[in-house]
C-alpha positions as CSV (number, residue, x, y, z in Angstrom):
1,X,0.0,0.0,0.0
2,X,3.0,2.4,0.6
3,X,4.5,2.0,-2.9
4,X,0.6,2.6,-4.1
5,X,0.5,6.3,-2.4
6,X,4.3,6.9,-3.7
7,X,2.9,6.1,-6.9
8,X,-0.3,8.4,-6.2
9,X,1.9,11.7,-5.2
10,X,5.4,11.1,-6.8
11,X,4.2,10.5,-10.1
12,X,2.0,13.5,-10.6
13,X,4.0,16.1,-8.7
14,X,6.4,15.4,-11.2
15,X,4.3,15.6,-14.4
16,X,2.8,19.2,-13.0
17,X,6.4,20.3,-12.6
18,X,7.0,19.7,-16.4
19,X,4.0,20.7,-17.0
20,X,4.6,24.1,-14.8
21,X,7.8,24.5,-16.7
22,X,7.0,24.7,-20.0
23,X,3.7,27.1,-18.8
24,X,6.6,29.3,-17.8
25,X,8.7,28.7,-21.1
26,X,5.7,29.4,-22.9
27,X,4.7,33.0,-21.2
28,X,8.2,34.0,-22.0
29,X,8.7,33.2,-25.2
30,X,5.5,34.8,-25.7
31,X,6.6,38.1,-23.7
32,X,10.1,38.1,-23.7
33,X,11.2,36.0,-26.4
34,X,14.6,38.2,-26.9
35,X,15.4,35.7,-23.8
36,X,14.7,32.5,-24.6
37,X,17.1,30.3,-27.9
38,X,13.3,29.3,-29.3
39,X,12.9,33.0,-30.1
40,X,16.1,34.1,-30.8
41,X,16.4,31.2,-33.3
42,X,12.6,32.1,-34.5
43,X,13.9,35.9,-35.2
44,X,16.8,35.0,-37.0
45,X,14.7,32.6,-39.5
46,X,12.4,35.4,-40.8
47,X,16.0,37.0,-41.1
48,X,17.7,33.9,-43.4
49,X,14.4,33.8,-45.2
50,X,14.2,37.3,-46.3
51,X,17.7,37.1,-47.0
52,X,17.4,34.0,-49.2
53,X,13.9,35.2,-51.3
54,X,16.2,38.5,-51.8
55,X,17.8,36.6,-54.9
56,X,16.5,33.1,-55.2
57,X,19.0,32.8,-58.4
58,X,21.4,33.0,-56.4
59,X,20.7,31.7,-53.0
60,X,18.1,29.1,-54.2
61,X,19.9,26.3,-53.7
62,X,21.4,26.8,-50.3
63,X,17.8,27.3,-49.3
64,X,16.5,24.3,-50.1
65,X,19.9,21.8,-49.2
66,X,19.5,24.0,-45.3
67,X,15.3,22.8,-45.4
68,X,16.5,19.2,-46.9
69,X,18.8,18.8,-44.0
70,X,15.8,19.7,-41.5
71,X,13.7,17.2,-43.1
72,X,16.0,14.7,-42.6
73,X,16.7,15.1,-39.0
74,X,12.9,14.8,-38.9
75,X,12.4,11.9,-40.5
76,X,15.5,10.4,-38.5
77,X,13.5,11.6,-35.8
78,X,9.9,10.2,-36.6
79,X,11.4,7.3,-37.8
80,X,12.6,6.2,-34.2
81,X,9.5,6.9,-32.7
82,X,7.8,4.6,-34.8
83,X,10.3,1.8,-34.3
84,X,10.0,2.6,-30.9
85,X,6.2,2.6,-30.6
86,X,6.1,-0.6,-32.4
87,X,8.0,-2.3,-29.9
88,X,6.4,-0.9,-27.0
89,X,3.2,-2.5,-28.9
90,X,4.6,-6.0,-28.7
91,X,5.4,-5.9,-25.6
92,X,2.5,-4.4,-24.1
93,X,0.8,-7.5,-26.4
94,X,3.1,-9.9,-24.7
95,X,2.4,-8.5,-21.3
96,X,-1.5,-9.0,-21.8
97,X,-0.8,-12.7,-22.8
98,X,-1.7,-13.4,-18.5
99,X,-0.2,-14.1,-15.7
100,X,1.1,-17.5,-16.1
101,X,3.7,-19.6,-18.2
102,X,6.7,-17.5,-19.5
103,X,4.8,-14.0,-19.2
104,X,4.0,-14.5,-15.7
105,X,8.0,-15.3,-15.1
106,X,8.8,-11.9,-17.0
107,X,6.5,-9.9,-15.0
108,X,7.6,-11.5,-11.5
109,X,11.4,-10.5,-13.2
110,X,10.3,-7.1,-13.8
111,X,8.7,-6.7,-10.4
112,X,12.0,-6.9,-8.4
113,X,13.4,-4.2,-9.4
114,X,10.8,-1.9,-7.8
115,X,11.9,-0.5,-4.8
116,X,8.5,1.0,-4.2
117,X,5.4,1.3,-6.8
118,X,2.4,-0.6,-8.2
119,X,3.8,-4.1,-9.4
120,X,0.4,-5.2,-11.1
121,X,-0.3,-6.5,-14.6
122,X,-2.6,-3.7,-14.9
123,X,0.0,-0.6,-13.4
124,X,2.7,-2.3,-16.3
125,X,0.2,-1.8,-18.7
126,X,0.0,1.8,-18.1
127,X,3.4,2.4,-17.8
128,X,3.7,0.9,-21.4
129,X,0.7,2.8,-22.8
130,X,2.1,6.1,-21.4
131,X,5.4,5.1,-23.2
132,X,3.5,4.0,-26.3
133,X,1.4,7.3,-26.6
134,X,4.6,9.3,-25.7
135,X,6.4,8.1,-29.0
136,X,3.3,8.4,-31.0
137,X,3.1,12.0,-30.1
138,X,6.8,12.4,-31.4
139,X,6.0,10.5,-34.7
140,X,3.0,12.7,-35.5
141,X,5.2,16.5,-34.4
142,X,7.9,15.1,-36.7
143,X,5.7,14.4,-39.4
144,X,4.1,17.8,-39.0
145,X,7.6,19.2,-39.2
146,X,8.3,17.4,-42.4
147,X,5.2,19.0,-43.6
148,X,6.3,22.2,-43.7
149,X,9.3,22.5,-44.2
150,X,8.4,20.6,-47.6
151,X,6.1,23.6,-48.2
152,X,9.1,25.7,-47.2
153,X,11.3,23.9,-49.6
154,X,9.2,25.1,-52.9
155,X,7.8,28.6,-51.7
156,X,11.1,30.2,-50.9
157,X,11.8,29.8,-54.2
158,X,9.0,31.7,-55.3
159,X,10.4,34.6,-57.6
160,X,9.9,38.6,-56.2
161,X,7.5,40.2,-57.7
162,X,7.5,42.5,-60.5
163,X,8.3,45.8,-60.4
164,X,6.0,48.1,-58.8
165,X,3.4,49.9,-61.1
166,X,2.7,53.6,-61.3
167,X,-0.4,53.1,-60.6
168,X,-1.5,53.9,-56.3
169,X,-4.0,50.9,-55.8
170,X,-1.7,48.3,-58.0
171,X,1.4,49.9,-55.8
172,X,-0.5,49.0,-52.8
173,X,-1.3,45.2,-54.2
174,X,2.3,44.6,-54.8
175,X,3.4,45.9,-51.4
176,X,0.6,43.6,-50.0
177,X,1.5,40.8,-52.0
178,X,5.2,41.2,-51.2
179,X,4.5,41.2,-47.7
180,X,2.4,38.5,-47.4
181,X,5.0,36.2,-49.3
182,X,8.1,36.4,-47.1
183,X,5.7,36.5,-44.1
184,X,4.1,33.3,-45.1
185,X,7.4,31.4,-45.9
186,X,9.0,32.9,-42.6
187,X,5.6,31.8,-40.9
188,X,6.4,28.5,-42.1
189,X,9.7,27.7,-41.6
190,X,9.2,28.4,-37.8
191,X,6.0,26.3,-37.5
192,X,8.2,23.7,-38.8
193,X,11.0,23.9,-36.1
194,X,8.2,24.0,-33.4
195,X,7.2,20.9,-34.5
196,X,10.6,19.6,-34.8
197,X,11.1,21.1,-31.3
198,X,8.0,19.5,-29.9
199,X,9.1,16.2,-31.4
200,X,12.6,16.5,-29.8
201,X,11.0,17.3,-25.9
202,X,8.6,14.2,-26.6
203,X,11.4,12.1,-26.9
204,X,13.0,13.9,-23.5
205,X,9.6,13.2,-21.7
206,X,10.1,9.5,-22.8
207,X,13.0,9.3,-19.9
208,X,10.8,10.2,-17.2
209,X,8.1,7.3,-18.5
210,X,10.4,5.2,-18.6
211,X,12.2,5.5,-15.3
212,X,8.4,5.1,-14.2
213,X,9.3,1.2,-14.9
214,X,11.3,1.6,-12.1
215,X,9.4,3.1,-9.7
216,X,7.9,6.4,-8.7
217,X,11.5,7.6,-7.3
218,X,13.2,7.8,-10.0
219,X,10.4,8.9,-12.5
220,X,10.0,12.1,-9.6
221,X,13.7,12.7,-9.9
222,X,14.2,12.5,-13.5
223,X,11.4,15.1,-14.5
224,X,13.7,17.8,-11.5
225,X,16.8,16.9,-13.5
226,X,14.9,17.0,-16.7
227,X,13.1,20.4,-15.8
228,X,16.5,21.8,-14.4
229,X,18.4,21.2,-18.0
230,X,15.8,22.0,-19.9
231,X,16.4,25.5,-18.6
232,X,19.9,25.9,-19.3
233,X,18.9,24.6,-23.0
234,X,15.9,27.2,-23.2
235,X,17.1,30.2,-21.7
236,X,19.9,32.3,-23.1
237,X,22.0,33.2,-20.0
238,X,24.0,35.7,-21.7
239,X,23.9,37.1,-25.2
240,X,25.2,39.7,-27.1
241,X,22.9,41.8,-29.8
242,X,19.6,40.5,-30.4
243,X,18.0,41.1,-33.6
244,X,13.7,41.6,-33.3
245,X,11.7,42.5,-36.2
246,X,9.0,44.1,-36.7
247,X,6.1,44.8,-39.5
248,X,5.5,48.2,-40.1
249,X,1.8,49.1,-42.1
250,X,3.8,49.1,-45.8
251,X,5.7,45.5,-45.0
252,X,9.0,46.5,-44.7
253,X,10.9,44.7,-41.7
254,X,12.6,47.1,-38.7
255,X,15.3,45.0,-37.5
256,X,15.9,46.4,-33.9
257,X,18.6,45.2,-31.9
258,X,18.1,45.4,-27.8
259,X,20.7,44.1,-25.3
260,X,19.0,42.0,-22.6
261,X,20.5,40.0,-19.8
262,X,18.7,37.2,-17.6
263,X,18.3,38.2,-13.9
């Protein structure tokens, strides 16, 4: 009964402290996101994107070989997870086959090495499932990055427009249309590392699960370590020049650079 209530605090204190973590990552790359690498790196791919639809001629080529290479850590990426889920699939099939013959030897195995925690068939197959869903999550944020950065890959090729007309209204159109354009590629070359990135801290959330097979100790500990480097891997400690941007009413970008230091 002890290991039952470890498992009834341990287990979700941890989970709200990720969960209370990235609430707090979220606010401040919202609000400060000059502090955080997720929005530095966000700002400085509408900067490589207007740079590269400057002169696709030219830079054409390195645009789409920089997308290709995200694509393929995705893939690599989603590619694991569904190797991974398919496993956790047979053996959550194997552990369902009872509790008797070889399977009830393996769960009995399994069992020892709980120091505290639910050892039933039932709180193994929910460990699994947890695991299971975890990596399915991954595979579908990694597909969703491949997505778009496939769209990426053929819109930032997408020649300038013509040359303004005389004309005030057409004038208008073509600033509107030129806007739109590298606004909509930048837009999507940043929904596809936020995927990618989502991917990449489903896979980190699979330790914690996983530890869980061990017991509600180590799963607790694991999400503290986890949460701790996470935020030396989120937060930009110290930083030079940081480049924002800005859309002013005619579409032209103000790049202004503010100096900001964590507390």
């Amino acid at each position: 009964m002890e290991g039952k209530v470890l498992d009834y605090v341990l287990v979700p204190t941890g989970l709200v402290a990720m969960v209370a973590y990235h609430i707090w990552l979220l606010h401040r790359i919202m609000y400060r996101p000059a502090t955080t690498v997720i929005g530095i790196n966000a700002v400085n791919r509408r900067l490589w994107v207007r740079a590269m639809m400057e002169d696709p001629g030219k830079t054409g080529v390195l645009a789409v070989q920089t997308l290709r290479n995200n694509i393929m850590a995705s893939t690599l990426l989603a590619s694991t997870a569904i190797m991974l889920s398919s496993l956790i699939a047979v053996l959550m099939t194997g552990l369902g086959g009872g509790g008797t013959g070889t399977s009830g030897s393996s769960t009995t195995t399994m069992g020892l090495f709980f120091v505290y925690g639910d050892k039933s068939l039932l709180g193994f197959s929910i460990k699994f499932f947890c695991i299971l869903v975890c990596f399915l999550l991954a595979f579908l944020f990694n597909v969703q990055s491949i997505r778009y950065y496939s769209h990426a890959s053929i819109l930032i090729n997408v020649p300038p427009p013509p040359s303004p007309p005389h004309n005030h209204i057409n004038k208008k159109n073509h600033l509107l249309r030129h806007r739109v354009t590298t606004e909509y590629v930048s837009t999507t070359v940043n929904r596809g590392s936020y995927f990618w990135s989502l991917g990449l801290r489903t896979f980190y959330f699979s330790f914690p699960l996983f530890l869980w097979m061990f017991g509600p100790i180590p799963m607790f500990l694991s999400c503290l370590v986890l949460v701790c480097l996470l935020y030396f891997l989120d937060v930009a400690l110290h930083f030079g020049s940081v480049a924002q941007d800005n859309v002013d009413d005619e579409g032209v970008i103000q790049v202004v650079y503010d100096d900001q230091s964590i507390p």
